[in-house]
Short mmCIF file of the C-alpha atoms (twelve columns), coordinates in Angstrom:
data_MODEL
# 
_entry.id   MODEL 
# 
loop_
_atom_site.group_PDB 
_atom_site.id 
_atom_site.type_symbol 
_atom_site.label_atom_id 
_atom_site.label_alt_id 
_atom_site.label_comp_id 
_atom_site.label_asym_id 
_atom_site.label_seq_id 
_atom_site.Cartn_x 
_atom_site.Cartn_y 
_atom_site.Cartn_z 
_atom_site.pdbx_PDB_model_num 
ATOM 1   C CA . UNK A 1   13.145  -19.859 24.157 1 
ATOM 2   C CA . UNK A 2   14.987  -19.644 27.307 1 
ATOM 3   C CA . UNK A 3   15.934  -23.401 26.880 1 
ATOM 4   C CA . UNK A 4   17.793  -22.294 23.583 1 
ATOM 5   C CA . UNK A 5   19.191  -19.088 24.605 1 
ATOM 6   C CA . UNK A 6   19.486  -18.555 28.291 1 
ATOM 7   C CA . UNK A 7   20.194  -22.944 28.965 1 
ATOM 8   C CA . UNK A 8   21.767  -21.861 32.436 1 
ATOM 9   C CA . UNK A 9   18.317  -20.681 33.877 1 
ATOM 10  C CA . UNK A 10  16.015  -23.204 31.684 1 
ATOM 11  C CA . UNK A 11  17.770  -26.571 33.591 1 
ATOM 12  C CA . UNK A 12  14.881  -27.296 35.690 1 
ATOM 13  C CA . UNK A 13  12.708  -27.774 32.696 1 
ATOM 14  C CA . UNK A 14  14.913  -31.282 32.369 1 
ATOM 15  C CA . UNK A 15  13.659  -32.553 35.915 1 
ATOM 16  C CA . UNK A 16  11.274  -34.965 35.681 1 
ATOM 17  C CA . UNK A 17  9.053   -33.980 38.028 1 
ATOM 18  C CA . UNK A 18  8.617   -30.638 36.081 1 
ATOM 19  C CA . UNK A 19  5.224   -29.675 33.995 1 
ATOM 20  C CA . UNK A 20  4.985   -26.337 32.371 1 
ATOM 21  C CA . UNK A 21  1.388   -25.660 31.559 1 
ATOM 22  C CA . UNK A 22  0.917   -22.429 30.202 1 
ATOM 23  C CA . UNK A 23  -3.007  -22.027 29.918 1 
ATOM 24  C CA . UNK A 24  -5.358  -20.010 31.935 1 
ATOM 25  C CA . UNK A 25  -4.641  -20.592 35.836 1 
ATOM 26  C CA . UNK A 26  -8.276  -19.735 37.011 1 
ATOM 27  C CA . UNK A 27  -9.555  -22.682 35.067 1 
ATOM 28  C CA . UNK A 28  -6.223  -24.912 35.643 1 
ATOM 29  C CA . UNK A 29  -7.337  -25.081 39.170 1 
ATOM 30  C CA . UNK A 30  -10.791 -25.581 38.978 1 
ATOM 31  C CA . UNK A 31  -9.539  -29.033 37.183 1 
ATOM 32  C CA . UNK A 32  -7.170  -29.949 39.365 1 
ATOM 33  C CA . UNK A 33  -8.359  -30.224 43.346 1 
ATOM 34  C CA . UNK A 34  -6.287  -31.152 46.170 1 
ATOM 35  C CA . UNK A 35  -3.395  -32.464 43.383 1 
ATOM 36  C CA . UNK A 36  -0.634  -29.972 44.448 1 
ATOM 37  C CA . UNK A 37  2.521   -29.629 46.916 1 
ATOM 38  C CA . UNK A 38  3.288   -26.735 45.470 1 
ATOM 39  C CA . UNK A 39  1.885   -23.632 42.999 1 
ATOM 40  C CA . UNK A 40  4.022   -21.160 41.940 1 
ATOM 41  C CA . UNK A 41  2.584   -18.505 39.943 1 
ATOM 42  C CA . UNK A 42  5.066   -15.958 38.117 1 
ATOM 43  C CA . UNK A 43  2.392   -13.532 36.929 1 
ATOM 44  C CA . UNK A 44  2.701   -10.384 35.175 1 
ATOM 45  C CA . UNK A 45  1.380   -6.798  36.974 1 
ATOM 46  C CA . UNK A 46  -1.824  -6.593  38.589 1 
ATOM 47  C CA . UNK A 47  -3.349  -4.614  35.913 1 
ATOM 48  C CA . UNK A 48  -5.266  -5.351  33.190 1 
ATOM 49  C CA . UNK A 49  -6.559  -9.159  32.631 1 
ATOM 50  C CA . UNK A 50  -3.763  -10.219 34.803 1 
ATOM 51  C CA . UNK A 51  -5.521  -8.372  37.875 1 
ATOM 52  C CA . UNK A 52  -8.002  -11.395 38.307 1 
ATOM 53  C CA . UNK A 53  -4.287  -13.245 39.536 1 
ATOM 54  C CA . UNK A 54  -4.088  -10.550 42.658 1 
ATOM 55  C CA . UNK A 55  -7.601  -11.688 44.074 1 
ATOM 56  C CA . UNK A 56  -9.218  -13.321 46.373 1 
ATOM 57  C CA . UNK A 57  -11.103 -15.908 43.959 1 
ATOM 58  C CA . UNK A 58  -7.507  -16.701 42.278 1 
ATOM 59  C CA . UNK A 59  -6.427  -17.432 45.638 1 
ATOM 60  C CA . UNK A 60  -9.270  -19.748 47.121 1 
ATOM 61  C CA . UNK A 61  -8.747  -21.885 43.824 1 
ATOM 62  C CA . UNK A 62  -5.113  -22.509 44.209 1 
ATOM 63  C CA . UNK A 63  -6.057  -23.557 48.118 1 
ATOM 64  C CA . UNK A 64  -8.449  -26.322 46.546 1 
ATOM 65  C CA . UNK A 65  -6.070  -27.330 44.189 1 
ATOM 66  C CA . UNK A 66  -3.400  -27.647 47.134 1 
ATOM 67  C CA . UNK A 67  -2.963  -30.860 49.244 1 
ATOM 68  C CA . UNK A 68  -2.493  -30.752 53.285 1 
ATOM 69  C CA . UNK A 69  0.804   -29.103 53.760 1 
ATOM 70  C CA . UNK A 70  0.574   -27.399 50.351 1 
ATOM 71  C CA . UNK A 71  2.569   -24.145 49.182 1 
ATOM 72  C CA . UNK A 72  1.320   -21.378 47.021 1 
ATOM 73  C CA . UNK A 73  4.171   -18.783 46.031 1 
ATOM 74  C CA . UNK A 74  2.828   -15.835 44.071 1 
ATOM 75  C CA . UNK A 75  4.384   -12.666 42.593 1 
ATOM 76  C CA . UNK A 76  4.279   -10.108 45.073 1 
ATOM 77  C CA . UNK A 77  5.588   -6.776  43.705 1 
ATOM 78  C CA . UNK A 78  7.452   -4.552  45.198 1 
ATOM 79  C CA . UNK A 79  7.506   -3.092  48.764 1 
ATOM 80  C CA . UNK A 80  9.356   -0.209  47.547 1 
ATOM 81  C CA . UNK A 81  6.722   1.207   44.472 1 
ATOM 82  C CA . UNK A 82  3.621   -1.158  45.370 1 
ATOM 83  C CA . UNK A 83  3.083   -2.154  49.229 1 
ATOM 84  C CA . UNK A 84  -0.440  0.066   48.429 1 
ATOM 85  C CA . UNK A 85  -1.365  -3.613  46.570 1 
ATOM 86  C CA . UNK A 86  0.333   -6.313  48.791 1 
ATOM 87  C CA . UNK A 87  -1.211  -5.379  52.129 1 
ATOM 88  C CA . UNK A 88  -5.121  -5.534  50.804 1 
ATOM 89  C CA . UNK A 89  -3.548  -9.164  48.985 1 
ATOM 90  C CA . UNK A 90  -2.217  -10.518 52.009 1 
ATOM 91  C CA . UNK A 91  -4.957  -9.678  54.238 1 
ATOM 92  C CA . UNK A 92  -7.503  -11.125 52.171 1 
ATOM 93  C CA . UNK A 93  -5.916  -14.421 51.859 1 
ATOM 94  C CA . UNK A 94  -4.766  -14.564 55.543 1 
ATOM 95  C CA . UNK A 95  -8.662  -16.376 56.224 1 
ATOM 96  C CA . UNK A 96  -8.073  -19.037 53.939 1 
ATOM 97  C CA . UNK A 97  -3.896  -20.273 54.340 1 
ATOM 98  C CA . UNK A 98  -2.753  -21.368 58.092 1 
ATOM 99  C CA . UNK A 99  0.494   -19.020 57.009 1 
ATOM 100 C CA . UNK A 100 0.710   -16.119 54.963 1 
ATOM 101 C CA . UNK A 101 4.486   -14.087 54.220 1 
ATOM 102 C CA . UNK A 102 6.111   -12.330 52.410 1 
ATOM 103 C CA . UNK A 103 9.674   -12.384 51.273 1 
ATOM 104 C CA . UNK A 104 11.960  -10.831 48.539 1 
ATOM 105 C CA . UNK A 105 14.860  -11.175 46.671 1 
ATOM 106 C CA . UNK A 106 17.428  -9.273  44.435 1 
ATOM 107 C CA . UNK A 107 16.686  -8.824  41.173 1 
ATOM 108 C CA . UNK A 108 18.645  -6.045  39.190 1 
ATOM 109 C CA . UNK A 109 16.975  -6.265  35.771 1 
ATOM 110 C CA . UNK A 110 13.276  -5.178  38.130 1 
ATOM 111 C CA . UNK A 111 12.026  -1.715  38.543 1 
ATOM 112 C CA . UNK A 112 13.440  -0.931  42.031 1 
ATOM 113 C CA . UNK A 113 15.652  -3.824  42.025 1 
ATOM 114 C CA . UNK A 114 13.527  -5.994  43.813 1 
ATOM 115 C CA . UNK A 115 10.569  -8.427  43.429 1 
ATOM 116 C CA . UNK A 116 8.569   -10.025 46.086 1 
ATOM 117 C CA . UNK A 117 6.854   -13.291 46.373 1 
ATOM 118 C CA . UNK A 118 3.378   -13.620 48.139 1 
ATOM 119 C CA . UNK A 119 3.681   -17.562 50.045 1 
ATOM 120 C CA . UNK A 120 0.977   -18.983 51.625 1 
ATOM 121 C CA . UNK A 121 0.770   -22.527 53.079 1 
ATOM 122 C CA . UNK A 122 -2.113  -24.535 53.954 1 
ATOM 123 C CA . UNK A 123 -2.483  -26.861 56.810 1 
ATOM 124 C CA . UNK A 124 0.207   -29.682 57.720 1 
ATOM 125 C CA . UNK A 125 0.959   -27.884 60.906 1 
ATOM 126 C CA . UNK A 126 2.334   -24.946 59.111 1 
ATOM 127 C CA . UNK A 127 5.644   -23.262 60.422 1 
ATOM 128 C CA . UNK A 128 5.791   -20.627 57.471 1 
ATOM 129 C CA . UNK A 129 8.550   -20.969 55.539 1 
ATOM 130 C CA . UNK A 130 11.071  -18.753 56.863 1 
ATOM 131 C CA . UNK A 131 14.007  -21.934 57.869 1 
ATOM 132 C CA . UNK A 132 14.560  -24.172 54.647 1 
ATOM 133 C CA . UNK A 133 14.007  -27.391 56.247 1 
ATOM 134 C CA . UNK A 134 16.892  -29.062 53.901 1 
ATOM 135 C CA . UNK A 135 20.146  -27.328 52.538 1 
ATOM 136 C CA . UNK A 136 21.088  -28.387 49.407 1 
ATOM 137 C CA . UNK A 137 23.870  -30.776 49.186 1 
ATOM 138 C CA . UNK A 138 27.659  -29.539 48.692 1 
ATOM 139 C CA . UNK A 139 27.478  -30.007 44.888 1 
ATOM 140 C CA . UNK A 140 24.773  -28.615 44.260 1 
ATOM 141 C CA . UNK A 141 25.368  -25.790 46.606 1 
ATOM 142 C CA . UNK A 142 28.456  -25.099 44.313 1 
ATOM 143 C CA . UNK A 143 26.441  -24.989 41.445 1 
ATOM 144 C CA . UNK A 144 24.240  -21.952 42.712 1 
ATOM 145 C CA . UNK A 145 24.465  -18.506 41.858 1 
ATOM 146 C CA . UNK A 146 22.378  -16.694 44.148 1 
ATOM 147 C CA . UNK A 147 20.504  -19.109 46.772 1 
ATOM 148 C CA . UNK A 148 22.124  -20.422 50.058 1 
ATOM 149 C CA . UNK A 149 20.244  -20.667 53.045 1 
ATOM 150 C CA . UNK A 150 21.406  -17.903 54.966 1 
ATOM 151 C CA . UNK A 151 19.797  -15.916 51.978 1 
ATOM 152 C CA . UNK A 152 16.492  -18.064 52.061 1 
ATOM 153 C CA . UNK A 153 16.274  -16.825 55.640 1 
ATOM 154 C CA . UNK A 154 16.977  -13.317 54.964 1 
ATOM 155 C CA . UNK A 155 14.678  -12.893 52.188 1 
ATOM 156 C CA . UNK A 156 12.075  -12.891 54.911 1 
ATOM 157 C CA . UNK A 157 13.547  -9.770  56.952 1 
ATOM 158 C CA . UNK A 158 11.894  -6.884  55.588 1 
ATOM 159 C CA . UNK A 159 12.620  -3.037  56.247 1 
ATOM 160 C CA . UNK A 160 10.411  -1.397  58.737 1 
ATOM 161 C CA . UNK A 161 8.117   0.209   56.985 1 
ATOM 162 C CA . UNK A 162 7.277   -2.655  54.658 1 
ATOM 163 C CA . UNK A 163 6.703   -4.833  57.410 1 
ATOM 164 C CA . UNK A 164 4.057   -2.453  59.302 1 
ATOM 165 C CA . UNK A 165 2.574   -1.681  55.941 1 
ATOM 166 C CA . UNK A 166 1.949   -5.212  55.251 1 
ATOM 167 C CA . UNK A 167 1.718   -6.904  58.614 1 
ATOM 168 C CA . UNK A 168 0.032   -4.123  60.177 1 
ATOM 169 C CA . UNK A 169 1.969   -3.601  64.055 1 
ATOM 170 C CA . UNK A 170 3.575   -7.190  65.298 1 
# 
């Protein structure tokens, strides 16, 4: 649908390198070990049958379907109405991923405003992902409507509060 009526947000479907599989994830990556760079999983709420998405089990299967250096990026609510739910999330994945953080970004059409993303990254002497290790090029740059690096960067900063509520006191 969004390939029909929203084109401008469906382009990456066009990449090559893209497969959609819309199926159950649990059992996705139970099929598919060690055959990922990266996982992103746009979820709904973590209520319901979608609550098996925001636990530990979900997350130890995306890990074995990672490869070294692998990234997992998860919907991560909302400091602002849920940081009761990300802190008991990140916590229980911090064991298993060399890197666990949390970022957030701008999205007006979102309770609050805001969504946040749960990232994890296993192995490959993780540095987190906090500095985009390439910019985009000056085209493509031009072509964006919201990311730059200086806002990849800043997605990381978090207000006070969240930070100690998720991170505990660094």
């Amino acid at each position: 649908i969004s390939k029909k009526y929203l084109p401008f947000m469906g382009k990456g479907f066009d990449d090559p390198r893209v497969t959609v599989h819309i199926m159950d994830g649990a059992q996705f990556m139970k099929e598919n070990k060690a055959a990922f760079d990266v996982i992103i999983t746009d979820s709904s709420d973590p209520v319901g049958p979608a609550c098996v998405l925001f636990e530990t089990p979900f997350y130890k299967a995306m890990h074995g379907s990672l490869r070294e250096g692998g990234i997992v990026c998860t919907q991560g609510e909302c400091v602002w109405l849920h940081v009761d739910l990300i802190r008991p999330l990140v916590k229980s994945i911090e064991p298993m991923f060399d890197t666990v953080e949390y970022a957030y970004c701008t999205i007006p059409s979102y309770p609050s405003g805001q969504i946040g993303f749960v990232i994890g990254m296993k192995g490959g002497g993780a540095k987190g992902c906090k500095v985009p290790l390439r910019e985009p090029e000056e085209e493509v740059q031009k072509e964006l409507k919201y990311y730059t690096p200086e806002i990849h960067q800043a997605s990381f900063v978090l207000p006070a509060f969240a930070k100690r509520a998720i991170f505990g006191d660094e």
